[in-house]
C-alpha positions in Angstrom: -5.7 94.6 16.5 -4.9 90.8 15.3 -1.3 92.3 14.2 -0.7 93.5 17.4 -2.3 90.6 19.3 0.5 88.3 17.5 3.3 90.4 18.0 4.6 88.8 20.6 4.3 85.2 19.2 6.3 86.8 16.3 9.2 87.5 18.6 8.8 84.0 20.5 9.1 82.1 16.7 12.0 84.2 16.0 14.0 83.8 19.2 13.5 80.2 18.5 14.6 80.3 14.8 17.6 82.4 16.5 18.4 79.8 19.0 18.1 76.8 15.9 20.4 78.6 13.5 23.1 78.8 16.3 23.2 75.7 17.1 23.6 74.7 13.3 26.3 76.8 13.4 28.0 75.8 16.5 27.6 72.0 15.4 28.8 72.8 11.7 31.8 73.8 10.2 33.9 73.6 7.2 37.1 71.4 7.8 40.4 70.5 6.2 42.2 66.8 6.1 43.5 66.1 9.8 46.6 64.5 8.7 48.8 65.4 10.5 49.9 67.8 7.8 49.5 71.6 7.2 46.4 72.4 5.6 45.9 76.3 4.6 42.2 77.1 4.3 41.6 79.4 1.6 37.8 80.3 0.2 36.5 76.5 0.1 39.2 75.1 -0.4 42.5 73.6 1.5 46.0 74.0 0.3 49.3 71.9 1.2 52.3 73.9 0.5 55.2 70.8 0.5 58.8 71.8 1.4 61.5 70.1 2.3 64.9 70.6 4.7 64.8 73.6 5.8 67.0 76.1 3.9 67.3 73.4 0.9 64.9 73.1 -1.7 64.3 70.3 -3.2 63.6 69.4 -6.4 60.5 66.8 -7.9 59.6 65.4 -11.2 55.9 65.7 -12.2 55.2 61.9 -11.1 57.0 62.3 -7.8 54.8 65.9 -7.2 51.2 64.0 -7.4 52.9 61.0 -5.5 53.5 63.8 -3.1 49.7 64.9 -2.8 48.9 60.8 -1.8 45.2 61.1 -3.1 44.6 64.6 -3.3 45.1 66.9 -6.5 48.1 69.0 -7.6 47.2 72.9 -7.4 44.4 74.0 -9.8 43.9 77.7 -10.1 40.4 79.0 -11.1 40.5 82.6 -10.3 43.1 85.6 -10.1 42.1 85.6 -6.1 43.2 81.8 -5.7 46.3 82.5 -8.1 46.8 85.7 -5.9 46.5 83.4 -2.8 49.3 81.1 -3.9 51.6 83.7 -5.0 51.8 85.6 -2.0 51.3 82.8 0.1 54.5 81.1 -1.0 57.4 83.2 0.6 55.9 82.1 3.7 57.3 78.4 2.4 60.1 78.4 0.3 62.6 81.1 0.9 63.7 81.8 -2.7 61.7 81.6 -6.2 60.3 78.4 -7.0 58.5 77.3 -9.8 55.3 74.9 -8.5 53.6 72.6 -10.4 50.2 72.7 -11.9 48.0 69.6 -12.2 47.2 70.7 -15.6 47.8 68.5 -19.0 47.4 68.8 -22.8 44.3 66.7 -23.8 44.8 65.6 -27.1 41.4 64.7 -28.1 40.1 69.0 -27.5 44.1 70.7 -28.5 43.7 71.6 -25.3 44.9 72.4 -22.0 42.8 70.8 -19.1 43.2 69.9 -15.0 43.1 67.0 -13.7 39.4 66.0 -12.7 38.2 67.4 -15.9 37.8 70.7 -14.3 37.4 73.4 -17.2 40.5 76.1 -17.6 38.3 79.2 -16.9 41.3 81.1 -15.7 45.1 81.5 -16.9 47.7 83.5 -16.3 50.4 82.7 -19.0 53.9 84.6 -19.3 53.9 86.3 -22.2 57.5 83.9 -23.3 55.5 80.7 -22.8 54.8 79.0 -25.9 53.5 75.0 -26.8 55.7 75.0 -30.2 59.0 73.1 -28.1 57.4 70.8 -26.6 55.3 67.5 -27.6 51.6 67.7 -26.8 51.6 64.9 -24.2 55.1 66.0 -22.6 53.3 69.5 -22.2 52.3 70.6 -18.5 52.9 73.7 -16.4 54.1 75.8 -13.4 53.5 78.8 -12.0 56.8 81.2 -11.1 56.3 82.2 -7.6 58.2 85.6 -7.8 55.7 86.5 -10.7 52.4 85.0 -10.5 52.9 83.5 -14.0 52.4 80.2 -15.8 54.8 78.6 -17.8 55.0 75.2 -20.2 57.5 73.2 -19.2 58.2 69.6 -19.9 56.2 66.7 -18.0 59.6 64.3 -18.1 62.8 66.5 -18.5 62.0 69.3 -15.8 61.7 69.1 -12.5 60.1 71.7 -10.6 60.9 72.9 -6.6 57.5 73.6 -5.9 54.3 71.4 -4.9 51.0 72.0 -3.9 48.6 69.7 -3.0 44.7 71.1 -2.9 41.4 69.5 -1.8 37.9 71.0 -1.1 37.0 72.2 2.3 34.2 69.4 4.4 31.4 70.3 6.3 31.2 67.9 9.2 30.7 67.6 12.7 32.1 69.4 15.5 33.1 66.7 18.2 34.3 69.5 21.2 32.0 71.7 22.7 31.3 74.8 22.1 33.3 77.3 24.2 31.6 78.8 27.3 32.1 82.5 26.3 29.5 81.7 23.1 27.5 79.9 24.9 26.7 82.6 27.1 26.4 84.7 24.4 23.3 82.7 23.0 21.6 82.1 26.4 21.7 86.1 26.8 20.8 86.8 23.5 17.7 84.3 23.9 17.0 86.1 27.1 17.0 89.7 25.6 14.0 88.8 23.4 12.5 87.1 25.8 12.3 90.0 28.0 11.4 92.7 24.4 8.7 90.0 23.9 6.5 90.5 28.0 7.0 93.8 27.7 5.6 94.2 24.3 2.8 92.0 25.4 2.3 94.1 28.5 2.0 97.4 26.8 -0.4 95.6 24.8 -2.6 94.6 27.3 -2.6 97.8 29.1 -3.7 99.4 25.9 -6.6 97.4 25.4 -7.4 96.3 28.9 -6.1 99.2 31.1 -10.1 100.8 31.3 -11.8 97.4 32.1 -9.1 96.7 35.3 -9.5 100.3 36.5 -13.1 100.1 35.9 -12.8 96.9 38.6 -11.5 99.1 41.1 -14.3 101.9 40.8 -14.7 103.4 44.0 -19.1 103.1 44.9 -20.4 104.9 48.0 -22.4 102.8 50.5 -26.0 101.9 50.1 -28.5 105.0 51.2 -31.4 105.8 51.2 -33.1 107.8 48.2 -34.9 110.9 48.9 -38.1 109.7 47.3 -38.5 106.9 49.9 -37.5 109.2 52.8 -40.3 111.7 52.4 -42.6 108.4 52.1 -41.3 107.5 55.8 -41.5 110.5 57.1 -45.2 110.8 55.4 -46.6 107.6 57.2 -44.9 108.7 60.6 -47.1 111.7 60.8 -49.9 109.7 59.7 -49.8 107.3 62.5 -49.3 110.0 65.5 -52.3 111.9 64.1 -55.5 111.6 66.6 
């Protein structure tokens, strides 16, 4: 009985924890830089693929590539999706294969390879050809071939690579604009829907366990009479009081 009797405050918390949870969502989102470049989202992360005249590609020294990114990071790969990402994301760029730098470098105090902002090298993709025995540890850094997928050493000072790619992490912040009508609507009917589940729970409910008290109200009960018992006592004392 107490289950049923909350019920419908059940549905009223939820339709209110409905109604909170969109606006969260309506007032959050996650964001790239507005800098008046482009910015491809990509999991939670943003990725700016740099070019330069159209049909000519240019060419850019390792220095000149983070230059490039002013303040964010060169591209750092952590998964086969992201690497996946990049790789077929790139014809959509550069019209022929390029090679892109990786903001990757040797760190001499591990023997190892690392990215920039000490993130650790949980993925790699090397080509099988690519080999650290040519080149000096600190003139060691990479790029990825865009017609294969793969990673290559190449030198830090005497190569320089056609392809850049800056990356940052995706922001949650504020929505300034409203939100658009059509969603709006959306929410108000949605909130309006378990409104209307909620009375007519709550009125089945209290027909259930009130329906035989209301009817019980509107028992039909014949006028007042007379019983029998004190009829035959009337008609009793009227023969009494014509007798001689």
């Amino acid at each position: 009985m107490e289950s049923m009797e909350k019920h419908p405050r059940s549905l009223a918390f939820i339709c209110c924890v409905f109604v909170l949870c969109v606006q969260l969502q309506l007032g959050l989102t996650g964001d790239c830089p507005a800098d008046g470049r482009t910015w491809v989202p990509f999991g939670d992360g943003c990725y700016h693929f740099v070019h330069g005249t159209e049909d000519k590609i240019k060419s850019y020294t390792f220095d000149r590539a983070k230059t490039l990114c002013q303040g964010f990071e060169l591209l750092t790969i952590q998964s086969a999706e992201e690497n996946d990402f990049v790789f077929k994301y790139s014809p959509e760029v550069w019209k022929n294969n390029v090679n892109i730098w990786l903001g990757m470098y040797y760190d001499t105090n591990s023997d190892n390879m690392k990215w920039f902002g000490e993130k650790p090298v949980g993925f790699s993709n090397w080509d099988d050809s690519s080999s650290l025995s040519d080149l000096l540890p600190l003139d060691t850094c990479v790029a990825l071939h865009s017609n294969t997928g793969k990673w290559e050493n190449v030198s830090c000072l005497e190569q320089a690579e056609n392809g850049v790619v800056c990356e940052t992490d995706q922001k949650a912040e504020e929505v300034k604009q409203k939100p658009s009508p059509l969603l709006s609507a959306l929410v108000i009917l949605s909130v309006v829907a378990i409104m209307g589940v909620s009375a007519v729970i709550w009125f089945l409910h209290q027909k259930r366990n009130l329906g035989t008290s209301i009817f019980t109200a509107f028992e039909y009960h014949p006028p007042f009479r007379v019983l029998d018992s004190d009829r035959s006592c009337l008609v009793e004392a009227e023969e009494n009081d014509n007798m001689p």
